[in-house]
N, C-alpha and C positions, 0 to 999 in steps of 0.2 A: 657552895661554890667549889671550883674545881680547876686544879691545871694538869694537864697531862704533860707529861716530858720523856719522851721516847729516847732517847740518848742521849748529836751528834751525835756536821755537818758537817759531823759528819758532823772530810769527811770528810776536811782528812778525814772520818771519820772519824765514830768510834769512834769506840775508843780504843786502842788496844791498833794502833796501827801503826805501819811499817812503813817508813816509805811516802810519796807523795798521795795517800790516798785523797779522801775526803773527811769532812764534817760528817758525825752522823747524829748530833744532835738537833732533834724537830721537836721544839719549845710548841704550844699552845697557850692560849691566854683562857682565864676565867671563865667559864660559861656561865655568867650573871647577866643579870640586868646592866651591871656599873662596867661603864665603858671601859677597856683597858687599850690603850695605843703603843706601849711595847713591852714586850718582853724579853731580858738581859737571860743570858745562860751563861754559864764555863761548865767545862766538863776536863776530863784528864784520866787517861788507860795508862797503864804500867805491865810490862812482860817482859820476857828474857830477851834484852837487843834492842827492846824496843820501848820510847816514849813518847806519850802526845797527850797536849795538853790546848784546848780553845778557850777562848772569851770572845763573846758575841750581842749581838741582840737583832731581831726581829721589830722593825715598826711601822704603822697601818698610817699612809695617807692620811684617810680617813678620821682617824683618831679612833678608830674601835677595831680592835683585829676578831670582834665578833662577828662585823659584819665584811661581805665581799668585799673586792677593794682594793688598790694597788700596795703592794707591799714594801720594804726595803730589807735586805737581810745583807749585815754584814761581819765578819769574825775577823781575827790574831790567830794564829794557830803558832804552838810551839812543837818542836818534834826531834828528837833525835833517833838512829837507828841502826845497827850492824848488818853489810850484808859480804858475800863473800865473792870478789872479783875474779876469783877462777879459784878452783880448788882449794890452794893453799895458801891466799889475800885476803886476808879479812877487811874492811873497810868500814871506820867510823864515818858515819854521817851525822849531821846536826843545820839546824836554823829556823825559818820561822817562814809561814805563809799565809797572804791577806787573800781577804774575800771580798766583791761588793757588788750584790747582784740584786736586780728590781725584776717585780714582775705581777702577776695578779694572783689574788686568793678568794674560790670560792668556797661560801660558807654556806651551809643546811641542814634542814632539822636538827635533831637536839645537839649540836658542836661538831657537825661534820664538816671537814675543811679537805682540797685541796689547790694546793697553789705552783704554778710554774714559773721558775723564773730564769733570767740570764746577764750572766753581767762579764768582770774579771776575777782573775785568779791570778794571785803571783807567787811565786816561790822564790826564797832566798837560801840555798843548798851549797855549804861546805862540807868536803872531803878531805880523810885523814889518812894514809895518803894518796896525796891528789890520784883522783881516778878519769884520767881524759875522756874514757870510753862508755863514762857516764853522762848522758843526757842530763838526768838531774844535776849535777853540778854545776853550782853560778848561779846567776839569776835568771828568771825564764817568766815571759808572762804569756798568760791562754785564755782564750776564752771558752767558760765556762756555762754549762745550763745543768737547771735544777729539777724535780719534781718532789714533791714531798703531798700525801694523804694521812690523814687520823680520822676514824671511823669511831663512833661512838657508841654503841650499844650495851641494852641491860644488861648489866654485869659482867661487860669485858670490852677492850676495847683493840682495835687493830690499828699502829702506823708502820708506811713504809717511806724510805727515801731514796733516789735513785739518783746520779749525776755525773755528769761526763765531763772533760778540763781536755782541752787541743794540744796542751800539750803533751808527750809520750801517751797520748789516748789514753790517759788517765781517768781511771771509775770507779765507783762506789755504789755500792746499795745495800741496802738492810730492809728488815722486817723483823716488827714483833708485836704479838700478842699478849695481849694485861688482863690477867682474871682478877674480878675485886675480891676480898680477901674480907671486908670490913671496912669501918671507918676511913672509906677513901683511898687505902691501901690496895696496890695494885701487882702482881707478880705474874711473870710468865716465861717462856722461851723469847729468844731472837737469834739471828741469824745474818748474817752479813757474809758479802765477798766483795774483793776491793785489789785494783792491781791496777798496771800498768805495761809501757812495753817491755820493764825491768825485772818483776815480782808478778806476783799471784798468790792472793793469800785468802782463806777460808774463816770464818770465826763461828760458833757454835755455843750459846750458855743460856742463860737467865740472869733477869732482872729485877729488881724490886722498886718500887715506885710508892713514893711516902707524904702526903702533904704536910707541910709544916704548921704553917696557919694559911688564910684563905686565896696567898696569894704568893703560894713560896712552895716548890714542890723538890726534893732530895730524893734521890734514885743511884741505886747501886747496880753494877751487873759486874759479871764473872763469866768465865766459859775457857776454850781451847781455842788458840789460832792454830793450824795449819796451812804452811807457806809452801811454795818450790824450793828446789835445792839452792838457793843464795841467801834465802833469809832459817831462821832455828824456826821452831815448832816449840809450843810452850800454853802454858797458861795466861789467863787476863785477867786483871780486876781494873774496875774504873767508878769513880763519884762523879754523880750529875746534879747540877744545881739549875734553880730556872728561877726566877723574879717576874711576876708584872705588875708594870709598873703604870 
């Protein structure tokens, strides 16, 4: 048995983000026989300025997120951030943003899944100090669409996530590849970029992907963000957890 856990959705992403991005955690359930109808995540990236942390879960209509089927995916995002209002203004940011978006997931051959979806997105964004000429600031809701694939082949596997939020044309995508290692252990690169009308940031590392027992998978990555001039440039690490249930 097997769960794959490619991050976060994200997205805020990631993890390791700045700003209003997205989720970039894309939970999968079991590929067994024994039906699974959801799987719970949290995840949480840490860097200089910047923090974000989700809790989520993914659940199948159906009662089996094995097979196609209308989905429901929704998240808590926590997040705070520094970014710099003109040269010499630094600005705290901090608060929290929900998810809750339906839509369908196709599934084939041995756990190949993708699924699109669209729902809302909200954000709840306080400034320190007040920043008028911040969009994000206040409360703001948009609507949002999702995509997300995980490919499954011998001995390594590939997901990506991509998603757009109406407001500040806010987006996220990621990519990464999992080479198995052994006993269900899975390591590779990923890749992500994620911004807004505000930022523009880059991410670059690796990942490790760890099963616990048959239905519990823990995942680490690390890497480099690379932002524009209003957010710092630094390192990342973040823990991913994933549950199905």
């Amino acid at each position: 048995m097997r769960i794959a856990l490619a991050s976060a959705c994200s997205l805020l992403a990631v993890l390791g983000l700045a700003g209003p991005a997205n989720a970039d955690l894309f939970p999968t359930s079991p590929a067994d026989a024994n039906a699974k109808s959801v799987v719970g995540f949290v995840g949480a990236t840490v860097r200089e300025n910047n923090n974000y942390a989700i809790v989520g879960a993914v659940a199948a209509f159906n009662g089996d997120l094995n097979k196609s089927g209308v989905i429901f995916n929704g998240s808590w995002e926590f997040l705070t951030y520094e970014y710099l209002a003109n040269p010499v203004t630094p600005i705290q940011a901090g608060g929290f943003g929900l998810n809750a978006l339906v839509g369908y997931q196709w599934v084939w051959g041995d756990g190949d899944k993708f699924s699109a979806l669209a729902g809302v997105n909200h954000r709840s964004i306080d400034t320190d100090p007040a920043d008028p000429l911040s969009d994000a600031d206040g409360d703001n809701t948009s609507f949002k669409v999702q995509g997300e694939i995980y490919l499954n082949n011998p001995g390594w596997d590939f997901s990506g996530i991509a998603s757009y939020a109406t407001h500040q044309n806010a987006w996220f995508t990621r990519a990464r590849v999992g080479i198995e290692v052994g006993s269900g252990v899975a390591i590779g690169p990923e890749v992500s970029f994620h911004g807004n009308e505000e930022y523009d940031t880059v991410e670059a590392g690796a990942f490790i992907r760890v099963p616990i027992d048959e239905t519990t998978t823990l995942g680490v990555r690390g890497g480099y963000a690379e932002s524009d001039e209003s957010r710092s440039d630094g390192g990342y690490i973040g823990l991913e957890f994933s549950k199905a249930l």
